[in-house]
C-alpha positions in Angstrom: -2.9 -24.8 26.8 -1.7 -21.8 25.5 -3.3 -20.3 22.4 -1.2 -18.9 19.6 -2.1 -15.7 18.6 -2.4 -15.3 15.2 -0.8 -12.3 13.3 -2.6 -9.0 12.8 -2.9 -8.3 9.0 -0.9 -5.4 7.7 -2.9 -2.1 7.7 -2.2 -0.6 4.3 -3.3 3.0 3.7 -3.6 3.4 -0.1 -4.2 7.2 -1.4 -5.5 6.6 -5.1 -8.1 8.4 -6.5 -8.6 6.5 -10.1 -11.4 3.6 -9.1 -10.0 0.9 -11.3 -6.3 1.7 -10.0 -7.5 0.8 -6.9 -9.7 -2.0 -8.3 -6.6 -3.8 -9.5 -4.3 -2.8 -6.4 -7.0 -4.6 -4.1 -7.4 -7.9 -6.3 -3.9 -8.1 -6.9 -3.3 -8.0 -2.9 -6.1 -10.6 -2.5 -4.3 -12.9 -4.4 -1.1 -12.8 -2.5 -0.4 -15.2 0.5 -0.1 -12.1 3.3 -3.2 -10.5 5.1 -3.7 -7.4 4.4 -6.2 -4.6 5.6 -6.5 -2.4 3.0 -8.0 1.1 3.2 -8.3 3.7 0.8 -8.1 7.4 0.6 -9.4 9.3 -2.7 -7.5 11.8 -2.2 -4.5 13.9 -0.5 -7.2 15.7 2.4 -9.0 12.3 3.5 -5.0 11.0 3.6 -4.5 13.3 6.2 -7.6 12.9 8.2 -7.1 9.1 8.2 -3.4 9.1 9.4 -4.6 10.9 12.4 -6.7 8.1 13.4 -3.8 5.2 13.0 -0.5 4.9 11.7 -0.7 2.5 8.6 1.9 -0.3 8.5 2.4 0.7 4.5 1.1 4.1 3.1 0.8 4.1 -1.2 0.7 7.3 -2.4 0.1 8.4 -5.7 1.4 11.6 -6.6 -1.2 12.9 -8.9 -4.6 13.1 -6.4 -7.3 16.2 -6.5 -7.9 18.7 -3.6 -3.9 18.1 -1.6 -1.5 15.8 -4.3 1.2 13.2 -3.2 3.9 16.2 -3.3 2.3 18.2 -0.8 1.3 15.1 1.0 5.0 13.9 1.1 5.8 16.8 2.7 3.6 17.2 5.1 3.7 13.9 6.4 7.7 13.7 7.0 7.7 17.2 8.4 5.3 15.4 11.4 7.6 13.4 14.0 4.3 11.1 14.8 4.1 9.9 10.8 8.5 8.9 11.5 7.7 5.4 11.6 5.6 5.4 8.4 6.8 3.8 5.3 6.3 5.7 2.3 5.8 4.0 -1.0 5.0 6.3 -4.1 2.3 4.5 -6.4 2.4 6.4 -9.5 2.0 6.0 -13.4 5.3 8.6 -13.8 8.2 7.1 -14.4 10.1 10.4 -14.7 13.8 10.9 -13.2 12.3 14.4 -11.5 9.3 13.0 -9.7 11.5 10.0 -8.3 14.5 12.3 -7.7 12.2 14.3 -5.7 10.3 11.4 -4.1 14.1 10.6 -3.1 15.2 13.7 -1.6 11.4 13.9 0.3 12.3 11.1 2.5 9.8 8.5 0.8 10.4 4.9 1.2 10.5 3.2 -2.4 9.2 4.3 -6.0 6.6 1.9 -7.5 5.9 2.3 -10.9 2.3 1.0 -11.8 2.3 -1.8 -14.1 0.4 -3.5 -16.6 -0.8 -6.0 -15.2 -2.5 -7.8 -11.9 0.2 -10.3 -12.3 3.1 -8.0 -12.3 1.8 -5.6 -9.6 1.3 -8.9 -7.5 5.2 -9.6 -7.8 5.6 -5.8 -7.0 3.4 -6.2 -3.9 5.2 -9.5 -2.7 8.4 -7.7 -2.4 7.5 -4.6 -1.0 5.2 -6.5 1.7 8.1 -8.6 2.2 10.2 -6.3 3.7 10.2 -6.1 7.5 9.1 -2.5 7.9 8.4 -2.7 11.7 12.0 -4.0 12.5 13.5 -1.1 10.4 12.8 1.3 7.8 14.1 0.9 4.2 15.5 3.4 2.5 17.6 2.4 0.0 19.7 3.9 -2.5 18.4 5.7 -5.6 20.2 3.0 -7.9 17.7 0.8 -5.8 14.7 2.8 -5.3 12.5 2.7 -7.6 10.5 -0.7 -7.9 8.9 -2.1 -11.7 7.5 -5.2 -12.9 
């Protein structure tokens, strides 16, 4: 008999230095029906260090981080061929036409704006986890890229 292996959880890479932002992000993805392995990153330097040990399935980044902040990070990421395959979302508190412009351009993924609530960044997470990054990356347009409860 043969056995079935079960799926790998998706390896999420959040960069999010505010402890109760990451507090909520974690509960609200415990409360959603897909595995997730979550890891964190405090700030834009420890981002880096930890993409050079594994590729995440699905990177968060917010923008405003101490020591390296998302920008930079953006940058620096798709300017490496071995972080291609990465999907980029931006997890930030500005919703402002110039950050997600420039999140646009920068070759990142989708534009999350950080909600209110557990039960609306739940419905943000189901739809972005939803999404069959492996198969292809997402970019969509701007009319479509940013993501709110």
């Amino acid at each position: 008999m043969e056995m079935i292996k079960e799926q790998d959880p998706t390896y999420v890479l959040l960069a999010e230095d505010d402890d109760d932002d990451y507090l909520i992000f974690s509960l609200a993805l415990e409360e959603i029906a897909i595995r997730v392995s979550l890891k964190r990153a405090k700030d834009g330097e420890i981002l880096m260090q930890l993409l050079q040990e594994k590729n995440p399935d699905l990177l968060f980044l917010d923008l405003l981080m101490p020591c390296k902040d998302g920008r930079q990070c953006i940058r620096e990421i798709r300017a490496n061929s071995a972080y291609d395959s990465v999907p980029i979302i931006v997890y930030s508190s500005l919703n402002d036409l110039k950050e997600i412009e420039f999140c646009y351009r920068e070759g990142t993924n989708l534009f999350a704006v950080k909600p209110n609530s557990i039960g609306d960044l739940k419905s943000i997470l189901e739809r972005i986890l939803s999404i069959n990054w492996k198969q292809m990356l997402f970019y969509p347009t701007l009319s479509q890229f940013v993501i709110k409860a």
